[in-house]
N, C-alpha and C positions, 0 to 999 in steps of 0.2 A: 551436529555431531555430539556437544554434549548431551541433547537431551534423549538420541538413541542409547548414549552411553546410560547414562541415566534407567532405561527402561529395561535394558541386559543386566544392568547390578540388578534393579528390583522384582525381577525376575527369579535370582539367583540367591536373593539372600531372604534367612528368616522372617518372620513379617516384625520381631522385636529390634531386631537393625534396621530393619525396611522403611519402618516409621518414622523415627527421628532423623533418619537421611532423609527421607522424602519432605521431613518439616522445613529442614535446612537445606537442601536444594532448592524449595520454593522461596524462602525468605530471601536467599541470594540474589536468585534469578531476580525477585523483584526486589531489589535493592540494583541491580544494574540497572532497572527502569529509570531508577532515582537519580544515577550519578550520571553528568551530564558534562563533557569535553567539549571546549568550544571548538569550534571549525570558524579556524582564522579567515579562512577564502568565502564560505558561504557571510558568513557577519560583514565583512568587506562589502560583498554585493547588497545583502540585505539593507546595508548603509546606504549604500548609493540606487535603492529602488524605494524606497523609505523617503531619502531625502535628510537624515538625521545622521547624527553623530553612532559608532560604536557604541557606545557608553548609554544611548536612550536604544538603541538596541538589545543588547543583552537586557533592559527593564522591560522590553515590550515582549520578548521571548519566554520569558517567568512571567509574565500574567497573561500571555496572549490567550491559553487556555481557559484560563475565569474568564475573562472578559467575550468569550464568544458562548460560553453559557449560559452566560449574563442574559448576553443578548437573547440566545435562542427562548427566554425563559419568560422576558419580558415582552418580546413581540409577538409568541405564542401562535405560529403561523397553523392554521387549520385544514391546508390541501399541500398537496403534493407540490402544486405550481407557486405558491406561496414560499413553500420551504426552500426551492431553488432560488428564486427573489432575493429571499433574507440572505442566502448561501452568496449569492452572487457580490452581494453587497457588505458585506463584511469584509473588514480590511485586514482581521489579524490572521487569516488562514494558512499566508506563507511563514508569517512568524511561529504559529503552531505548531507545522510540522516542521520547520527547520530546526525545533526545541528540542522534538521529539524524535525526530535524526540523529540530533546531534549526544541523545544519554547511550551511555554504554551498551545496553542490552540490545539497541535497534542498532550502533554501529557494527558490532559483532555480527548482527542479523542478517543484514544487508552485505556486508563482506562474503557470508556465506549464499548467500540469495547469486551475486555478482559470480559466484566463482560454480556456480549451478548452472549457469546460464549459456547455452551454444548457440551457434549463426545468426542467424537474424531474430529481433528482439520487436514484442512489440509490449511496450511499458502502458496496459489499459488504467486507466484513472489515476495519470501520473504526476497528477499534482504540481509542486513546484519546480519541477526535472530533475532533480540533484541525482536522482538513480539514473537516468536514460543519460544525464552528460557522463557518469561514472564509465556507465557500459560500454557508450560511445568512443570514452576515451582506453577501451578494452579492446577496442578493433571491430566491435559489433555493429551491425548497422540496423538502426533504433528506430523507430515510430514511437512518438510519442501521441498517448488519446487521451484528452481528457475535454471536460465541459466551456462552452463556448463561454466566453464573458466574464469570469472568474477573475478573482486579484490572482490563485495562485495560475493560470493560464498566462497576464501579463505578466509575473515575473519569471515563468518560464520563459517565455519566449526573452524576456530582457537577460536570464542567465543562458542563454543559448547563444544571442547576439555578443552578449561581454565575453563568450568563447570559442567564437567563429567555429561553432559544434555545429557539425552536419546532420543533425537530428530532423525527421521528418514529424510536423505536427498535424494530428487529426483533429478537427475540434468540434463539436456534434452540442446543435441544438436541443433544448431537453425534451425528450422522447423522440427525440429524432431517431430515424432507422441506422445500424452500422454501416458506413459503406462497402461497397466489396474492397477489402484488405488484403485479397490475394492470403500468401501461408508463413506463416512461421514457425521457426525452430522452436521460440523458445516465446513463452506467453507470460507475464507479470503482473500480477495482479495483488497488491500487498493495499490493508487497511481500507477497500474499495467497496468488495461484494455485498456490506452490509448495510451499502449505502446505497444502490438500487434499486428500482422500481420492482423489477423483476430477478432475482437471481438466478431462476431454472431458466429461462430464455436467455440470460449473457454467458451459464456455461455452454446450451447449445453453441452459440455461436461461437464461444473459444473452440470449441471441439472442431465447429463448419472450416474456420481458420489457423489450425494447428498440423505439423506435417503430423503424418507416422511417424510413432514413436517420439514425438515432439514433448516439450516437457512445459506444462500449465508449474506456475509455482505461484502462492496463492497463499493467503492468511484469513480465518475467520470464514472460511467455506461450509461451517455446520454452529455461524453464529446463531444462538435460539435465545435470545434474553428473554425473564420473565416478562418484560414488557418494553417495548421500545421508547429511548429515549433519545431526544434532540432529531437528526435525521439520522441516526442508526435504526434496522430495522430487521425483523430475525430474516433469516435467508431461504431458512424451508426448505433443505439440500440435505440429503442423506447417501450413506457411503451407496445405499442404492441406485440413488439417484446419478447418481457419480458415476456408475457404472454400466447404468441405461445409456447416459449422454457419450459411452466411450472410453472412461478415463477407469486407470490401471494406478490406488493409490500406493506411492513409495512410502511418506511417511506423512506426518501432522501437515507438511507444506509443498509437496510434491505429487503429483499426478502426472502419467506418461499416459498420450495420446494412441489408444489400441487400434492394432486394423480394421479399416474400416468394412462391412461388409461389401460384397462389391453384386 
């Protein structure tokens, strides 16, 4: 909402107002990145999957980010099946994104993501679950996908067990094919696409498994960096492409599922 509202002001005003709003809505916006709310419930679990105290927690949550840099930087994996390996084996990926859950800018984000969301859900590269228990415990009924053998798969499934949450997990071997998923209403896909082998083949397939008028919501779907870093990788997705596979875009993170031809 703010950043439509955002795009209506800039729209409307001279480009000498235009500019220094636009300086200072960007500084803000990433200054939300920066401030960070602990989530008493998640740090609780993260304790007791961890095996440590709170308190060696919140230290592994502020550096879990260096420390898998570190790594990726040092091991310098050369293939594709390598990078999974190293992925697999890293242990600070749920502290990572529990860090980066828990700053302002993505709790807001994800509030809004949760409240986009209709009928049946399926959470594609859902990481440590905090989203899919969120939803779940919105009435939604969730598939949770992500990668086989991962720390953040084990502590999904261990924050699904500490909440007798009826979440359905998919868990796919690397390059394994999707299974048939049947339809969903509502498709999720946040901080994932760019981390694919193929991104024009995983929107096919959101499209194969999304109803009419179904709603993809989606972050980082026309990622292009000048060059790839760590396992981020550019996507190669354009608003054309977007529209070849189906998809009807609403804004920066929303895509409605078009009829299909019959």
């Amino acid at each position: 909402m703010e950043r439509q509202f955002a795009l209506w002001m800039g729209r409307r005003l001279p480009i000498f107002v235009r500019r220094p709003l636009a300086s200072a809505y960007s500084y803000f916006n990433g200054l939300q990145g920066k401030i960070v709310i602990w989530n008493r419930e998640l740090i609780e679990t993260l304790s007791r999957f961890y095996g440590t105290s709170p308190a060696d927690i919140k230290r592994m949550l502020k550096n879990a980010g260096r420390l898998i840099e570190e790594t990726w930087e040092q091991a310098g994996p050369k293939t594709e099946e390598e990078e999974v390996e190293l992925y697999k084996k890293i242990p600070y990926y749920p502290a990572q994104l529990a860090y980066w859950h828990m700053s302002l800018q993505q709790r807001r984000f994800r509030n809004w993501v949760i409240s986009q969301c209709k009928g049946t859900v399926l959470d594609y590269g859902a990481g440590i679950g905090d989203l899919s228990l969120a939803l779940w415990r919105r009435g939604h009924k969730v598939t949770y996908l992500d990668m086989r053998g991962s720390q953040n798969e084990r502590f999904a499934k261990f924050l699904f067990e500490k909440n007798r949450a009826d979440v359905k997990m998919i868990l796919l071997d690397y390059k394994s094919q999707v299974p048939e998923l049947g339809t969903y209403d509502t498709i999720v896909c946040l901080d994932v696409i760019e981390h694919v082998p193929d991104a024009k083949e995983t929107i096919k397939t959101f499209r194969k498994h999304l109803a009419e008028n179904g709603r993809l919501i989606a972050t980082n779907i026309y990622y292009s960096p000048e060059s790839s870093r760590g396992d981020h990788r550019p996507t190669g997705l354009t608003r054309g492409l977007m529209k070849e596979a189906g998809f009807r875009e609403i804004n920066g993170f929303m895509w409605i599922g078009e009829k299909r031809d019959t």
